[in-house]
C-alpha positions in Angstrom: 0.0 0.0 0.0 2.4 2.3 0.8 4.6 1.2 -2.5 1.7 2.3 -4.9 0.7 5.8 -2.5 4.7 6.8 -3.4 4.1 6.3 -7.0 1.2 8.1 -7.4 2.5 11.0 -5.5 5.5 10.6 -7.9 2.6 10.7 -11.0 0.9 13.6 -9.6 4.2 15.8 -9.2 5.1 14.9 -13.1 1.4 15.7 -13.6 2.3 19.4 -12.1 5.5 20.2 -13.3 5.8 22.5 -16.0 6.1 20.9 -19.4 8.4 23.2 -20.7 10.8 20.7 -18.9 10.0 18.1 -21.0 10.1 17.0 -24.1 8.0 14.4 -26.5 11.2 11.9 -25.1 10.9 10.1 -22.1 12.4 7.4 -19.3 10.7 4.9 -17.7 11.5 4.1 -13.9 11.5 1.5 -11.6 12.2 2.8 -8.3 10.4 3.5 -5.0 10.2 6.8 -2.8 12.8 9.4 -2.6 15.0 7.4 -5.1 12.2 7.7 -7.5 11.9 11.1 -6.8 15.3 12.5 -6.8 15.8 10.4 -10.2 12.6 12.3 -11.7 14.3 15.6 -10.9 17.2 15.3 -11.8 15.8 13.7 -15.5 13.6 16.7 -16.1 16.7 19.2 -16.1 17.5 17.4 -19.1 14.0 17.8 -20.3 12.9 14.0 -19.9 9.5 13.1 -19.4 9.6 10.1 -16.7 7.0 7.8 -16.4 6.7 5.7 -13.1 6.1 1.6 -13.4 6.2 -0.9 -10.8 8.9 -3.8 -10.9 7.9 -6.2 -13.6 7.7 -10.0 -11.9 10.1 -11.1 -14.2 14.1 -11.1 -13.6 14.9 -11.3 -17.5 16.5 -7.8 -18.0 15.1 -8.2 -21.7 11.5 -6.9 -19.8 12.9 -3.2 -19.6 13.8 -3.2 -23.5 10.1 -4.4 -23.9 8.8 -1.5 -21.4 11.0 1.3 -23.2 9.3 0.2 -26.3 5.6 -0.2 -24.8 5.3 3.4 -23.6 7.9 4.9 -26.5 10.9 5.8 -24.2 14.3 6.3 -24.6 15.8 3.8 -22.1 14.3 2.4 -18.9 16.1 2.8 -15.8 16.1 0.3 -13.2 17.3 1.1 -9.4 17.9 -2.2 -7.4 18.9 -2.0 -3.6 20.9 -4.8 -2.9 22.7 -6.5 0.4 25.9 -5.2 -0.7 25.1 -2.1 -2.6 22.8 -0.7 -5.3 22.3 -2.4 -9.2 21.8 0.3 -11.8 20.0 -1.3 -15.1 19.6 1.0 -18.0 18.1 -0.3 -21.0 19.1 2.3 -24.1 17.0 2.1 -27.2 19.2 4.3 -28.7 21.8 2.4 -28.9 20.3 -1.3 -28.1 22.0 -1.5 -24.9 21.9 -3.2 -21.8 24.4 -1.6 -18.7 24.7 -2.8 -15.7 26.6 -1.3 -12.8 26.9 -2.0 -8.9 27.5 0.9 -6.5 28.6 0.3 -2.9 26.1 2.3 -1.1 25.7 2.5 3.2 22.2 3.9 3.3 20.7 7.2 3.7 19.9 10.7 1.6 23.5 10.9 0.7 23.5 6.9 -0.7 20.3 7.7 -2.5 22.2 10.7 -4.4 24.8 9.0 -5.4 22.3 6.6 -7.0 20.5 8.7 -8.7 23.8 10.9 -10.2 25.5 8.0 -11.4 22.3 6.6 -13.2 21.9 9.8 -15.2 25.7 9.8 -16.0 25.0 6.2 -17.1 22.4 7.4 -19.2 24.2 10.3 -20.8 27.5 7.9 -21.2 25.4 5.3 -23.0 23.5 8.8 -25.6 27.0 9.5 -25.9 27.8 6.8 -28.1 25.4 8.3 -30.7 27.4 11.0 -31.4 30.5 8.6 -32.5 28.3 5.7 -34.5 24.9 7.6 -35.4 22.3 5.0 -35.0 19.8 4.9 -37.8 16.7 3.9 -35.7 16.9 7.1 -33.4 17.0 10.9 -34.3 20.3 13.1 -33.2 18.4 16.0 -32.1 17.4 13.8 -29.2 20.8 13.1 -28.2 22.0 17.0 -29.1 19.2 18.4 -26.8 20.4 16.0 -23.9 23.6 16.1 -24.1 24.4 19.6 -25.8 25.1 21.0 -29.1 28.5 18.7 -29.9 31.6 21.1 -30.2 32.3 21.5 -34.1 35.7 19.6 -34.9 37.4 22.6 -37.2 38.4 20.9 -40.9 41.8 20.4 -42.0 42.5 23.4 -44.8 42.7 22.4 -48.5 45.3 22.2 -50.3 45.3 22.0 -54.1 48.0 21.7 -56.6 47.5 22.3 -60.3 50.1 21.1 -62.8 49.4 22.0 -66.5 51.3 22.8 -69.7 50.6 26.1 -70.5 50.8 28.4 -73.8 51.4 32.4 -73.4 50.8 34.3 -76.4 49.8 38.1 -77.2 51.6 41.5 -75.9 54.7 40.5 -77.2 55.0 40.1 -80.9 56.2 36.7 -80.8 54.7 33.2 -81.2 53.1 31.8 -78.8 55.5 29.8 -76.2 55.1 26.7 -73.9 55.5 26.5 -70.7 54.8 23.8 -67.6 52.7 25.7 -65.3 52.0 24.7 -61.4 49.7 26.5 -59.0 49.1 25.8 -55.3 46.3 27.3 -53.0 45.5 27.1 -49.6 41.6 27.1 -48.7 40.9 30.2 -46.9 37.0 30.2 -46.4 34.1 28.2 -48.1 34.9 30.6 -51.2 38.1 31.8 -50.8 41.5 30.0 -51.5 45.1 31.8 -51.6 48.2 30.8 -53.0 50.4 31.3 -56.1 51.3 30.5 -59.7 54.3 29.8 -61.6 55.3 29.3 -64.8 58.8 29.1 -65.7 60.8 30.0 -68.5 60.4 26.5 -70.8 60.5 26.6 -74.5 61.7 30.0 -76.1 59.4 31.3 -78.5 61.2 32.2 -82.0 60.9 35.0 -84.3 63.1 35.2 -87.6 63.5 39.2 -89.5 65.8 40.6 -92.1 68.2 41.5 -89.4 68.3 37.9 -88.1 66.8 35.6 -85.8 65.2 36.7 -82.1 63.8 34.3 -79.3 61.9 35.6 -76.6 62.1 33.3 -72.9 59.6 34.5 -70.6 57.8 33.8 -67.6 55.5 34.7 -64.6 55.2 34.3 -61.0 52.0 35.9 -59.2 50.3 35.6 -55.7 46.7 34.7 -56.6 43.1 35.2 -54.6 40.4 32.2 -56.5 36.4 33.1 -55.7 35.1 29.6 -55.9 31.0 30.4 -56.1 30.0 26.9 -55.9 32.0 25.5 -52.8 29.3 22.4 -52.5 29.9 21.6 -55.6 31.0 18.1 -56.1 31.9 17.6 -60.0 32.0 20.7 -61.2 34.7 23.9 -59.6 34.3 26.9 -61.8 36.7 29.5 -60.4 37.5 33.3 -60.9 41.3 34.6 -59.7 43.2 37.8 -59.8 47.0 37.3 -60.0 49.7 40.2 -59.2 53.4 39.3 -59.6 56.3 39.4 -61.8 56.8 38.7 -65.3 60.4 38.3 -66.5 61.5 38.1 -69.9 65.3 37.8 -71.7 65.2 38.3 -75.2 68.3 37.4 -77.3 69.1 38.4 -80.8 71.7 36.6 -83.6 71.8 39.3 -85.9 72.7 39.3 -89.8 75.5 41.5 -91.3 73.2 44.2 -90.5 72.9 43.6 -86.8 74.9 42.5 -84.2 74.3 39.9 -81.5 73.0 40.8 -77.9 70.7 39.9 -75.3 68.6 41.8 -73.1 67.0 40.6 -69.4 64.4 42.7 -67.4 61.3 42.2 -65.6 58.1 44.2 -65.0 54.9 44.1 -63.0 51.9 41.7 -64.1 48.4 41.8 -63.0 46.7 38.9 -64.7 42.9 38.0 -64.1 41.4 34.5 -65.2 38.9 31.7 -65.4 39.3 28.1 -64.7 36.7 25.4 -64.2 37.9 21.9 -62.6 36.3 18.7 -63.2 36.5 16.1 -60.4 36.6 13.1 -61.5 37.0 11.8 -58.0 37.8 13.4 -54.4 41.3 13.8 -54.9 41.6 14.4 -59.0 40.4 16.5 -61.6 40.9 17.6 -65.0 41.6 21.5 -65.3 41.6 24.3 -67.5 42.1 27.4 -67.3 42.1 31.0 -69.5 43.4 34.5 -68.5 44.8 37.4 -69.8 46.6 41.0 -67.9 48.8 44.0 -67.9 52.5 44.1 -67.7 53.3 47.4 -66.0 54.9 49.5 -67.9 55.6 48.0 -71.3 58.8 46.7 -71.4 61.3 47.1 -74.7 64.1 44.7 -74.4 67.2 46.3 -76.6 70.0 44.5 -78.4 72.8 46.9 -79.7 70.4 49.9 -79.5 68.0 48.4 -81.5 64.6 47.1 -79.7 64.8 43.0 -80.2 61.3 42.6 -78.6 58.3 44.2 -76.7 56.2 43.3 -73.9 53.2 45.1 -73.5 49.7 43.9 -72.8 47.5 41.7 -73.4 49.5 39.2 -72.1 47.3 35.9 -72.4 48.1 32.2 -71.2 45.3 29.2 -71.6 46.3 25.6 -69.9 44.7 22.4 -69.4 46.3 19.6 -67.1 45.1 18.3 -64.3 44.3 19.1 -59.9 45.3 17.2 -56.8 43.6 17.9 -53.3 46.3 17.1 -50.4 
């Protein structure tokens, strides 16, 4: 008599409480008196429902699975007091769990806390587990309005690396010339990355006059800022990047009867802007291409035995197509 007159004061108290505590989720629990009590309390700071049930006649543990299901709860919770100490059963739908653990306990209020502490870290221990191996059954926001929002784990920053033969034509007055380009970038935001391009001197480009033959060797080096407006995209990258750097040039003349030989090296500013699009073939590969064109600043005339062998002036264009790694 006096069993059921403690749970029904425990029912009427849940009745009263206010149920902005809780939530649709809920416990069920098996225990008498102040230990129900105390357990009820502390569950509804967590925004748990509890619902009260007498000790099923049955020892198989497998009963509170069965009575977390019947009323839709989230785990049962099961306070035994024992010779020795005090058995804490929690059955986890969650995570299809059964834990079991034995305090030492010597009687009293402060006994009964301990109790009732250790089966709601039980219980928060066993949600835990979500948060590592998702379960499919059960929805996280259960889990993230128990437990907490989890702490975001920052991402590692991209890195890409571009390697691609490359052709530089215009602003100069000579054939176009091949080069072997590389860029790296560094990921700076969700549609930001910074890093840099160069493309070395490779293959001179070639010019023959009346006064003789010319060859032009150029190259570029430039820090570069890539808008990426499609960061979730996951095939297709279409980029736009402003380049500023250094364009160097030596420009070497084998001159007729008419003209002597000479060479001239100097370098001038280059502000470049261009579009590339990458196709991912998987996470870590893609195929890339890429088109731009800029100002060298001022033009430059490179001058062999006071005569001008070659000019750089602007538009300076390169267009490339190779390929992209992700590191």
């Amino acid at each position: 008599m006096k069993r059921r007159l403690e749970l029904t004061l425990a029912g009427l108290l849940a009745l009263g409480a206010p149920r902005s505590l809780y939530a649709a989720d809920r416990v069920v629990v098996l225990a008498e008196g102040p230990l129900a009590l105390r357990l009820q309390a502390e569950l509804a700071q967590l925004g748990i429902d509890t619902v009260f049930r007498e000790r099923p006649a049955s020892s198989d543990p497998r009963v509170l699975e069965t009575m977390a299901e019947d009323n839709d709860a989230i785990a049962t919770i099961l306070l035994e007091r024992q010779p020795a100490g005090m058995d804490i059963w929690i059955a986890d739908r969650t995570t299809e769990k059964m834990v079991l653990r034995r305090i030492p306990v010597e009687g009293g209020a402060g006994s009964e806390a301990t109790a009732v502490t250790k089966s709601v870290e039980l219980l928060r221990a066993s949600l835990l587990e979500i948060r590592i191996s998702p379960s499919p059954t059960r929805s996280s926001d259960v889990v993230e309005r128990i437990l907490g929002p989890a702490l975001a784990v920052p991402s590692a920053p991209i890195l890409t690396l571009r390697l691609a033969p490359t052709v530089l034509f215009g602003g100069t007055g000579f054939p176009p010339s091949a080069h072997l380009a590389a860029d790296i970038g560094l990921q700076a935001g969700d549609y930001l990355t910074l890093g840099a391009t160069i493309v070395p001197p490779t293959f001179p480009a070639s010019l023959s006059v009346l006064e003789g033959d010319l060859s032009l060797s150029q190259g570029l080096g430039m820090f570069v800022s890539e808008v990426h407006p499609f960061p979730d995209s996951r095939w297709l990258d279409p980029r736009a990047s402003l380049g500023l750097g250094v364009h160097v040039a030596y420009a070497e003349a084998e001159g007729s009867a008419q003209r002597a030989n000479g060479d001239d090296l100097g370098a001038t500013a280059v502000l470049n802007l261009s579009l590339g699009l990458s196709l991912w073939a998987t996470e870590q590969f893609a195929i890339d291409s890429e088109f731009g064109c800029g100002l060298t600043l001022p033009k430059t005339d490179y001058v062999v035995d006071g005569r001008t062998a070659a000019s750089v002036g602007w538009p300076l264009c390169s267009g490339s197509l190779g390929v992209g790694f992700k590191l």
